[in-house]
LORO-750862 format. One record per atom (N, C-alpha, C): residue number from 1; residue in three letters; atom name; x, y, z. Coordinates in Angstrom, 1 decimal. Layout:
<num->NUM, residuo->ALA, atomo->CA, c1->X, c2->Y, c3->Z>
...
END
This chain:
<num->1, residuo->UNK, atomo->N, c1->115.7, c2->125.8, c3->109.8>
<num->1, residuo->UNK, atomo->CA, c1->114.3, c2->125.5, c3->109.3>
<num->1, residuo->UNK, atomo->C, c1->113.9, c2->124.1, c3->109.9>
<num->2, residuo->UNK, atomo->N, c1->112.5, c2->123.8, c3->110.1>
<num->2, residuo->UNK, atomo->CA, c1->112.2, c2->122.6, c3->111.0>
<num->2, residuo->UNK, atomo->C, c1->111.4, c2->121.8, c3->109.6>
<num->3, residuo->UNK, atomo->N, c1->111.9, c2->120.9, c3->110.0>
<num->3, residuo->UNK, atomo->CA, c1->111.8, c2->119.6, c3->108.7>
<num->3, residuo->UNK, atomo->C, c1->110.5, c2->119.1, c3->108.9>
<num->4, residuo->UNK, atomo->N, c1->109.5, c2->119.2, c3->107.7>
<num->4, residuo->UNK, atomo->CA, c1->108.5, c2->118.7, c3->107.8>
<num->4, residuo->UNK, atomo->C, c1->108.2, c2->117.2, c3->108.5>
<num->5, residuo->UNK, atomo->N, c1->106.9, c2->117.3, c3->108.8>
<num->5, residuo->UNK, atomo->CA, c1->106.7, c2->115.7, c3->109.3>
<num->5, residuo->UNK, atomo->C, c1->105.3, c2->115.1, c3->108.6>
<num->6, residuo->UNK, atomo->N, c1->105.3, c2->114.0, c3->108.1>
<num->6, residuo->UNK, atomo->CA, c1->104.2, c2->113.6, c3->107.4>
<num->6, residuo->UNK, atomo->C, c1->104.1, c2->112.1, c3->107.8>
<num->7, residuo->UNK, atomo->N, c1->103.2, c2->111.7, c3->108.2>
<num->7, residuo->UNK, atomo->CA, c1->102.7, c2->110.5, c3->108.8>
<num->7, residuo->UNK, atomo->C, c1->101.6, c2->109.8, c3->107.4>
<num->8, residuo->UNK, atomo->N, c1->102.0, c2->108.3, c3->107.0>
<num->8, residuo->UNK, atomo->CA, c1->101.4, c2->107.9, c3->105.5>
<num->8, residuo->UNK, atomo->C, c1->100.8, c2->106.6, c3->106.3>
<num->9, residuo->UNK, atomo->N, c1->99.8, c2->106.5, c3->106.3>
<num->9, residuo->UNK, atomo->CA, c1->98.6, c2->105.4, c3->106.8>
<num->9, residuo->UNK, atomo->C, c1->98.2, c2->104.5, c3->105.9>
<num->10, residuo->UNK, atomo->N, c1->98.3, c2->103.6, c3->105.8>
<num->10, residuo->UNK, atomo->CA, c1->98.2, c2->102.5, c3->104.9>
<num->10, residuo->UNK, atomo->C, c1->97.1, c2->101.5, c3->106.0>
<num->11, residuo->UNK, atomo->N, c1->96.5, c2->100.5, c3->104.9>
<num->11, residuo->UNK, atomo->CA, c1->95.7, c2->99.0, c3->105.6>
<num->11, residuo->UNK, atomo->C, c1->95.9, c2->98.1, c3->104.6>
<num->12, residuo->UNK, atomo->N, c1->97.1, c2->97.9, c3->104.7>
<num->12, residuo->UNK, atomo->CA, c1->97.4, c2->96.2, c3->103.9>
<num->12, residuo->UNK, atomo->C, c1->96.5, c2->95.3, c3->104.6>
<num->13, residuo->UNK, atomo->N, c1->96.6, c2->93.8, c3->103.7>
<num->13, residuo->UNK, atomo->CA, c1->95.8, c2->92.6, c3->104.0>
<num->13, residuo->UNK, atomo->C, c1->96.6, c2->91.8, c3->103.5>
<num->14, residuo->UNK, atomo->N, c1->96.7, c2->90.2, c3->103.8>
<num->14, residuo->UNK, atomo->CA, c1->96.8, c2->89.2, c3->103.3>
<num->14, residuo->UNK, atomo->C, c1->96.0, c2->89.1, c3->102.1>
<num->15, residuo->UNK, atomo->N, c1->96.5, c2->88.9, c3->101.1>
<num->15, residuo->UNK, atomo->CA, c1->95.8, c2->89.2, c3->99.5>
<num->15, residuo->UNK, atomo->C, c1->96.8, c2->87.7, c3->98.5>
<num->16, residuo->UNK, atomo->N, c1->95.9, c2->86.8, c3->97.5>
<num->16, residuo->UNK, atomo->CA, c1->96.5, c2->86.2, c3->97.1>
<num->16, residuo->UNK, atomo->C, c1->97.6, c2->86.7, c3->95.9>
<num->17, residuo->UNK, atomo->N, c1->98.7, c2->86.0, c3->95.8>
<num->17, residuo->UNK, atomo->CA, c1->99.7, c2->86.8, c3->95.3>
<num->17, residuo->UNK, atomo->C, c1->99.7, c2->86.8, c3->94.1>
<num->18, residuo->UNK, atomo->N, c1->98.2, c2->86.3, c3->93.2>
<num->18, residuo->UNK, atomo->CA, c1->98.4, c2->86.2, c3->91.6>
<num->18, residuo->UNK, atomo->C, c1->96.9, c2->87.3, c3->91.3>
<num->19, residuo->UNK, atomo->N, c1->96.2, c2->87.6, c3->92.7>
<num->19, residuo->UNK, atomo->CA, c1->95.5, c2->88.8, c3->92.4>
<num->19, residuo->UNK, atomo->C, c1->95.8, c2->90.0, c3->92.2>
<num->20, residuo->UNK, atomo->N, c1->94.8, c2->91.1, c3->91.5>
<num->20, residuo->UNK, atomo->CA, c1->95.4, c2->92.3, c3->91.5>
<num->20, residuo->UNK, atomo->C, c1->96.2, c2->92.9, c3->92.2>
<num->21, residuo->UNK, atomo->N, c1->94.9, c2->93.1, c3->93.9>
<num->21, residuo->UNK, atomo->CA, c1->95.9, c2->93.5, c3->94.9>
<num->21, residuo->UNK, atomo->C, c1->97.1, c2->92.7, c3->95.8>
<num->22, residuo->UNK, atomo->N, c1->97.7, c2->91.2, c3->95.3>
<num->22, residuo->UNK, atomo->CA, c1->98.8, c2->90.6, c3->95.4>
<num->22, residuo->UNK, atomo->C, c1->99.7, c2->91.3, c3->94.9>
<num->23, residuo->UNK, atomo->N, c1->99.7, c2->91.8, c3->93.5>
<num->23, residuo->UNK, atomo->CA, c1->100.5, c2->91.8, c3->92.8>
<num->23, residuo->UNK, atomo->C, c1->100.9, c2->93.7, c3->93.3>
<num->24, residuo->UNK, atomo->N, c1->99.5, c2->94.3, c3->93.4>
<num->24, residuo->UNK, atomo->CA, c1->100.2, c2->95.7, c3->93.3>
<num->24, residuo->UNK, atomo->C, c1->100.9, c2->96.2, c3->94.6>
<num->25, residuo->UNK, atomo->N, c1->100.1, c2->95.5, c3->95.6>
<num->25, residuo->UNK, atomo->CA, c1->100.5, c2->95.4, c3->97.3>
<num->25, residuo->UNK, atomo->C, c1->102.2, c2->95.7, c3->97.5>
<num->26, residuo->UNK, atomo->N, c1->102.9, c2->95.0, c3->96.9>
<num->26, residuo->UNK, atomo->CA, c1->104.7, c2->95.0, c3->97.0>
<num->26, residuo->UNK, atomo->C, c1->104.5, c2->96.5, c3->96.8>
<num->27, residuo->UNK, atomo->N, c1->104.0, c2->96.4, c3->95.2>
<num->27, residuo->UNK, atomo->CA, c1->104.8, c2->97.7, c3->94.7>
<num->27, residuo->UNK, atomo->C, c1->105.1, c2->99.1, c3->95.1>
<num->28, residuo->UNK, atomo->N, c1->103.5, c2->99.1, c3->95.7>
<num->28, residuo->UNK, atomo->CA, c1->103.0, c2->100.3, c3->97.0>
<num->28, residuo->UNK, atomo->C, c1->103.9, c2->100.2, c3->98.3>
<num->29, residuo->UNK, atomo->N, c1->104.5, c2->99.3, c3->98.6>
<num->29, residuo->UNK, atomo->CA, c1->105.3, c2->99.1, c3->100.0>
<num->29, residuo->UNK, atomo->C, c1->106.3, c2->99.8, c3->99.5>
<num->30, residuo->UNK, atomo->N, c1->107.3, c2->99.1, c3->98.3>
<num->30, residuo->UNK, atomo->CA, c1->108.6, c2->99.5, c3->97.8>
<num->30, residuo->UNK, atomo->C, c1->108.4, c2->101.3, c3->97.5>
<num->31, residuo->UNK, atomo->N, c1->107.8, c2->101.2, c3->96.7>
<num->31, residuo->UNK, atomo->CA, c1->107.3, c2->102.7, c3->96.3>
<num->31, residuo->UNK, atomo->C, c1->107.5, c2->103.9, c3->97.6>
<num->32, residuo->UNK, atomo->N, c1->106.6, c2->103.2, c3->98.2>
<num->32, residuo->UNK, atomo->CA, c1->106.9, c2->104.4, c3->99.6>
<num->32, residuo->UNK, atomo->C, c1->108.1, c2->104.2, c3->100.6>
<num->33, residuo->UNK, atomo->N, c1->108.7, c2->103.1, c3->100.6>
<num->33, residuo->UNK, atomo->CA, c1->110.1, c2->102.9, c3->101.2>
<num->33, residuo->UNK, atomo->C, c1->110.8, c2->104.0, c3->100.5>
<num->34, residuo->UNK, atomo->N, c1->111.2, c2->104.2, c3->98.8>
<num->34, residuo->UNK, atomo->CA, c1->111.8, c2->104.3, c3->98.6>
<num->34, residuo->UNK, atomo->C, c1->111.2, c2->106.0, c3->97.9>
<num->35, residuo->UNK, atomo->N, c1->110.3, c2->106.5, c3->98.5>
<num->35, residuo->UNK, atomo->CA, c1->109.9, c2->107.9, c3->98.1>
<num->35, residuo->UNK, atomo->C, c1->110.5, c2->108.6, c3->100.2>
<num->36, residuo->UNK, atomo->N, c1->110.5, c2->107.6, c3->100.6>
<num->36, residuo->UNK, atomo->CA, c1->110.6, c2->107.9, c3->102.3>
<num->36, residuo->UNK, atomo->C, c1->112.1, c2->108.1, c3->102.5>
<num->37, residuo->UNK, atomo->N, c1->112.1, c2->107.3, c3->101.9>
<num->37, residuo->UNK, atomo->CA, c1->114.6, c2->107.5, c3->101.9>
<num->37, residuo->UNK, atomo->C, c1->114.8, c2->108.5, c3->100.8>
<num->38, residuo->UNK, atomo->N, c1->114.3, c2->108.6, c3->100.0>
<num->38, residuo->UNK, atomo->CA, c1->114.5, c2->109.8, c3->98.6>
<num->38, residuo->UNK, atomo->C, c1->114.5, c2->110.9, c3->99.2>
<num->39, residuo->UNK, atomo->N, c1->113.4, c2->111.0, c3->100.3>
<num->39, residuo->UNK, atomo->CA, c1->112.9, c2->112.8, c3->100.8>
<num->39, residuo->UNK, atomo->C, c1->113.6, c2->113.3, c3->102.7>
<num->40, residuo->UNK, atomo->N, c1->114.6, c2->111.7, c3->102.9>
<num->40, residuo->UNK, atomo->CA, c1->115.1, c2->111.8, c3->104.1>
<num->40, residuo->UNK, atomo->C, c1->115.4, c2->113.2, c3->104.5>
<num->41, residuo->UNK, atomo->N, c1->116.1, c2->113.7, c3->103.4>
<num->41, residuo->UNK, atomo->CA, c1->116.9, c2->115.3, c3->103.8>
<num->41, residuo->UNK, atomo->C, c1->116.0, c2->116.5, c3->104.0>
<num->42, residuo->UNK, atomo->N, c1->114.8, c2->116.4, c3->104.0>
<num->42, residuo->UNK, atomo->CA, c1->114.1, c2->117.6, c3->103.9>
<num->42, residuo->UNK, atomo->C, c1->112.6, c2->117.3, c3->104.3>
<num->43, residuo->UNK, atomo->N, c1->111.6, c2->115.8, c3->104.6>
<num->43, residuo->UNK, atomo->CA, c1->110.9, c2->115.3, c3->104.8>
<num->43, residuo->UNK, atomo->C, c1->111.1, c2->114.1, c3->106.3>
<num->44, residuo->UNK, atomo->N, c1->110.8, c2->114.7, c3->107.1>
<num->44, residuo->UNK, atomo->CA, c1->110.8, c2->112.8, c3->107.9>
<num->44, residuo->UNK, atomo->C, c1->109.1, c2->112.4, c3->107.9>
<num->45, residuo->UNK, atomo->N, c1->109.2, c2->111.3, c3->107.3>
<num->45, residuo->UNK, atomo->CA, c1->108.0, c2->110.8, c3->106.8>
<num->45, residuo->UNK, atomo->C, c1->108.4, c2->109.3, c3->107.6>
<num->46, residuo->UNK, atomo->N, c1->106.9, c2->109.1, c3->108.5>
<num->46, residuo->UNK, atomo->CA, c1->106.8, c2->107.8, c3->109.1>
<num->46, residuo->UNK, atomo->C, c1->105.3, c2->107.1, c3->108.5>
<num->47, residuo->UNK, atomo->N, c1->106.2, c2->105.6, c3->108.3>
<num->47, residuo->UNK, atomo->CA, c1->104.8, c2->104.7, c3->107.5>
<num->47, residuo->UNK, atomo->C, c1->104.4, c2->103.8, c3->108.5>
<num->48, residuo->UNK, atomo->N, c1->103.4, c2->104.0, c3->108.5>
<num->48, residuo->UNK, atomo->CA, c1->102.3, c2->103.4, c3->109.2>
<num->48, residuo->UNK, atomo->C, c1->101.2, c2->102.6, c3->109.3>
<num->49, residuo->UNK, atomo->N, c1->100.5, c2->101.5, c3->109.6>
<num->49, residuo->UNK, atomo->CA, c1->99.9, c2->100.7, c3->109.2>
<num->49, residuo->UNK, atomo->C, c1->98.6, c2->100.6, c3->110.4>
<num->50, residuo->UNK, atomo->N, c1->97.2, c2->100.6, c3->109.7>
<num->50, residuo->UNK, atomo->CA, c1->96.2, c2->100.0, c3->111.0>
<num->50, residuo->UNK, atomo->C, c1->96.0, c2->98.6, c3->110.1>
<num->51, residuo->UNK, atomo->N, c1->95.5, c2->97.6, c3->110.7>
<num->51, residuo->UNK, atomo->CA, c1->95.8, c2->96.3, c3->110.3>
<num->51, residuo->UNK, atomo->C, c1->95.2, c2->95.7, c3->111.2>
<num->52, residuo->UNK, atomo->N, c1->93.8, c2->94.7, c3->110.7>
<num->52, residuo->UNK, atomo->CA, c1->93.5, c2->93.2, c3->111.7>
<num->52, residuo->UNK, atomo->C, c1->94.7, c2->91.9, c3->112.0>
<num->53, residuo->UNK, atomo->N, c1->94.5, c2->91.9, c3->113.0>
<num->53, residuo->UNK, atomo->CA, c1->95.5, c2->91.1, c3->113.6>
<num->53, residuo->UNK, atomo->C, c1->95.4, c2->90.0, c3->112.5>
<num->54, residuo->UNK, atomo->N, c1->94.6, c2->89.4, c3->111.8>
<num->54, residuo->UNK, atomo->CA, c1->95.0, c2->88.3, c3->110.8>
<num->54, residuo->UNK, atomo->C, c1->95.4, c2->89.0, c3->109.3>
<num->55, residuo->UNK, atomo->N, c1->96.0, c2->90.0, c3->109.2>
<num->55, residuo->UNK, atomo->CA, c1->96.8, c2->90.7, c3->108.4>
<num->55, residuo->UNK, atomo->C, c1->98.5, c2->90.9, c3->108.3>
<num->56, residuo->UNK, atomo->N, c1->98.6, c2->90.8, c3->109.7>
<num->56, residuo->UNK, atomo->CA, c1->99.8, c2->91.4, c3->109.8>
<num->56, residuo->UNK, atomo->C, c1->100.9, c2->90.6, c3->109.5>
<num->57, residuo->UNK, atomo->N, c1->100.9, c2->89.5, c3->109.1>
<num->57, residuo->UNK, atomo->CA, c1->102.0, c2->89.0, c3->108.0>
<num->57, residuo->UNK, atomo->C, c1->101.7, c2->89.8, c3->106.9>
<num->58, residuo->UNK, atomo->N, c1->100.8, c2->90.5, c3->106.2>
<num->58, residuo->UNK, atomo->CA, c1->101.4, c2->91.4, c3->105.3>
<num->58, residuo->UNK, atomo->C, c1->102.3, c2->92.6, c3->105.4>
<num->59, residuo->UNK, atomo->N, c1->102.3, c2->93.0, c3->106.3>
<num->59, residuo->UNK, atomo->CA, c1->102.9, c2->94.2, c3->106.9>
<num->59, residuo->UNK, atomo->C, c1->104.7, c2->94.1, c3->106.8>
<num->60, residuo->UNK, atomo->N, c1->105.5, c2->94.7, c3->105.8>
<num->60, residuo->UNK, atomo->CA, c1->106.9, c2->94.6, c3->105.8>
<num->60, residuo->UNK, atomo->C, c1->107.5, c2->95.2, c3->107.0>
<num->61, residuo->UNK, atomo->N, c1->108.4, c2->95.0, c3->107.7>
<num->61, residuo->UNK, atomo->CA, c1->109.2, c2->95.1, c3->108.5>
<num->61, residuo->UNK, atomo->C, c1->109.5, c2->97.0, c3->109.0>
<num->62, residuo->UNK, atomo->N, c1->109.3, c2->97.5, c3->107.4>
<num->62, residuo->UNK, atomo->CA, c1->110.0, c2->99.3, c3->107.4>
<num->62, residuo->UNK, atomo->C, c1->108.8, c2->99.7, c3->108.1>
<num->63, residuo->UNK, atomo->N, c1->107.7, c2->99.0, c3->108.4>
<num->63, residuo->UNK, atomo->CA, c1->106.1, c2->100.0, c3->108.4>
<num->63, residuo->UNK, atomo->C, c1->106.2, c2->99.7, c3->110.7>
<num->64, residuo->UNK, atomo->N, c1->105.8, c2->101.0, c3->110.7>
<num->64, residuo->UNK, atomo->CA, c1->105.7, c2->100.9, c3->112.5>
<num->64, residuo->UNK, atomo->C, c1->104.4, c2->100.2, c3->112.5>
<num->65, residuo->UNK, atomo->N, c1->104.3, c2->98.8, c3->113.4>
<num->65, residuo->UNK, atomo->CA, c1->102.7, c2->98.1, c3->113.7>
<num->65, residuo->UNK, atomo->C, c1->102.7, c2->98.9, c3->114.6>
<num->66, residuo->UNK, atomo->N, c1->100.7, c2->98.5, c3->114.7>
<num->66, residuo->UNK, atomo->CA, c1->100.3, c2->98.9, c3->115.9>
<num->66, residuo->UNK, atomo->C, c1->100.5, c2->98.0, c3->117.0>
<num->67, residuo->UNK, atomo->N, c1->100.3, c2->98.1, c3->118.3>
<num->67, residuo->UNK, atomo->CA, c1->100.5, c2->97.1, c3->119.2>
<num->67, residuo->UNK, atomo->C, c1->98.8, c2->96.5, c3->120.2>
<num->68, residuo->UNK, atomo->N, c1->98.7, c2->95.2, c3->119.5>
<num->68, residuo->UNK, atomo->CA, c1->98.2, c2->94.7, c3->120.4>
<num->68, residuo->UNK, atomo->C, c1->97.6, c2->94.3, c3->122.1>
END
């Protein structure tokens, strides 16, 4: 059987970290890291980011950038 594929698009920003979206920003990263390794066996799911170049210090490491 051929394992699904689902591609999850996000647009993080540099956001201050005592704002709403500071604070909820992580949780959405972790959240989908850890819904992405949960469904390894039966899902390959790749996270994705479109992003202004003066964002992408938000961007964690697990998410494929786009390239400049």
């Amino acid at each position: 059987m051929e394992q699904i594929r689902i591609a999850h698009i996000i647009n993080p920003i540099v956001a201050s970290p005592h704002s709403d979206l500071g604070v909820a920003q992580p949780i959405t990263f972790e959240s989908m890291l850890r819904a992405k390794n949960a469904a390894a066996d039966t899902v390959d799911v790749e996270l994705l980011v479109t992003v202004y170049e003066e964002d992408q210090s938000a961007v964690p490491g697990f998410f494929n950038k786009p390239v400049y």
